[in-house]
C-alpha positions in Angstrom: 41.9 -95.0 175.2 45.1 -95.6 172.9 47.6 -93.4 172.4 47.0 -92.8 168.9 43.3 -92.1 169.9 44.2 -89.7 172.2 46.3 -87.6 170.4 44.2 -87.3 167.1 41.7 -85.9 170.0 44.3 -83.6 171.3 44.9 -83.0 167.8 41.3 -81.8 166.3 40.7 -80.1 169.9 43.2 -78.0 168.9 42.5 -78.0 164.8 38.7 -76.6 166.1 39.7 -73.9 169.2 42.3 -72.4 166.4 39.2 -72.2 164.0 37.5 -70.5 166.6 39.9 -68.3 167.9 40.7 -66.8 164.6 37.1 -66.9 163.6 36.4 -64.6 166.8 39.3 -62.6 165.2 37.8 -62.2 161.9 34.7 -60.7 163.8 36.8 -58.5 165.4 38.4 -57.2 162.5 34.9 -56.7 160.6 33.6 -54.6 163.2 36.8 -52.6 163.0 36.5 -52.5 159.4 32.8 -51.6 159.6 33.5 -48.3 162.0 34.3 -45.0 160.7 37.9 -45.5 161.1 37.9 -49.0 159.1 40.3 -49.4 156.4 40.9 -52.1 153.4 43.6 -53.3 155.6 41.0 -54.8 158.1 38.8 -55.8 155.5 42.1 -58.4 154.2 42.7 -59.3 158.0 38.7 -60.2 157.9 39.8 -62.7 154.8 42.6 -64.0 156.7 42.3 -65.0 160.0 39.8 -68.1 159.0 42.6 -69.4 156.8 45.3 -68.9 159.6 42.6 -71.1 162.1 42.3 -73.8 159.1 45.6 -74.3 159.0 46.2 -76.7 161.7 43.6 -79.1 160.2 45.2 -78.5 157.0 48.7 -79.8 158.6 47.0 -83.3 160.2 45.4 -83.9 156.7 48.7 -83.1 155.0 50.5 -85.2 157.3 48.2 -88.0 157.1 48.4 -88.3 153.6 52.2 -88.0 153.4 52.3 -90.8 155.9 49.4 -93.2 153.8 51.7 -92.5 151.0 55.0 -93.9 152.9 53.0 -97.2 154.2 51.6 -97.7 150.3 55.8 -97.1 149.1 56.6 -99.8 151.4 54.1 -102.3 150.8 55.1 -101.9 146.9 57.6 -104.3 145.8 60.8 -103.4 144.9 61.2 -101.8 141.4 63.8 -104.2 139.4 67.5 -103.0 139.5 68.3 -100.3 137.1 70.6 -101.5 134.1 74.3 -101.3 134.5 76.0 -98.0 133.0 77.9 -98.4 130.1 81.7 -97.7 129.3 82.3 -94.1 128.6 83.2 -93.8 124.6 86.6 -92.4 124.2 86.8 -88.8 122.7 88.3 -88.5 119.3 91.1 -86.9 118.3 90.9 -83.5 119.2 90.4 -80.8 115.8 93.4 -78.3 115.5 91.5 -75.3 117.0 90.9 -77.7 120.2 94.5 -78.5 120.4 94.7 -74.7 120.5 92.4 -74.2 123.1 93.7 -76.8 124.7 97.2 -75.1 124.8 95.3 -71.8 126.4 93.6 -73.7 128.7 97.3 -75.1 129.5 98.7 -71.5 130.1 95.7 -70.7 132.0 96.1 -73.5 134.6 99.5 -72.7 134.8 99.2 -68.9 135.3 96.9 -70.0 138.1 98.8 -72.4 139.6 101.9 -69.4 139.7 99.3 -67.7 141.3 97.9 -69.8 144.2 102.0 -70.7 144.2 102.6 -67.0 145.5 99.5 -66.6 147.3 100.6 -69.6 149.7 104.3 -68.0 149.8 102.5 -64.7 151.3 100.7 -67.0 153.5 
């Protein structure tokens, strides 16, 4: 046997003894639930222990098909090269309330810049 054949064996051994492990579970839970001291919290442990023992088959079928879809990506040609950016446009002339902000922002950066000056003095 191959490799490959071997561990998709290995692989749905384990897909079906984790269905019936948490199958045997569920039972379990419903003949908790179904005694005087059941409660609604068994009942949602009966709904979830087949989904925890489907999960594993659920994985090899989601990894299969993320792995089909890599092969089918590569055997796609190439998509053509996207189209060259063009020049940035230059701004125009700043309005007189931007040159205003623009003086703020000015102060700002240097009231920060004093700042970070003084904090690296103290350091």
């Amino acid at each position: 046997m191959s490799s490959t054949t071997t561990r998709r064996l290995a692989i749905v051994g384990v897909s079906v003894l984790s269905l019936a492990i948490c199958c045997g579970l569920a039972w379990w839970q419903w003949e908790r639930y179904s005694s005087a001291g059941g409660t609604f919290q068994n009942l949602g442990y009966v709904l979830q222990w087949p989904l925890f023992g489907l999960f594993p088959a659920f994985m090899f079928w989601r990894i299969r098909q993320l792995k089909r879809r890599q092969q089918e990506g590569r055997e796609a040609p190439e998509p053509a090269a996207p189209p060259a950016p063009r020049p940035a446009a230059r701004p125009a002339a700043p309005a007189d309330d931007e040159d205003e902000r623009d003086e703020e922002l000015a102060a700002y950066n240097r009231y920060l810049a004093e700042l970070n000056a003084r904090d690296q003095e103290v350091n």
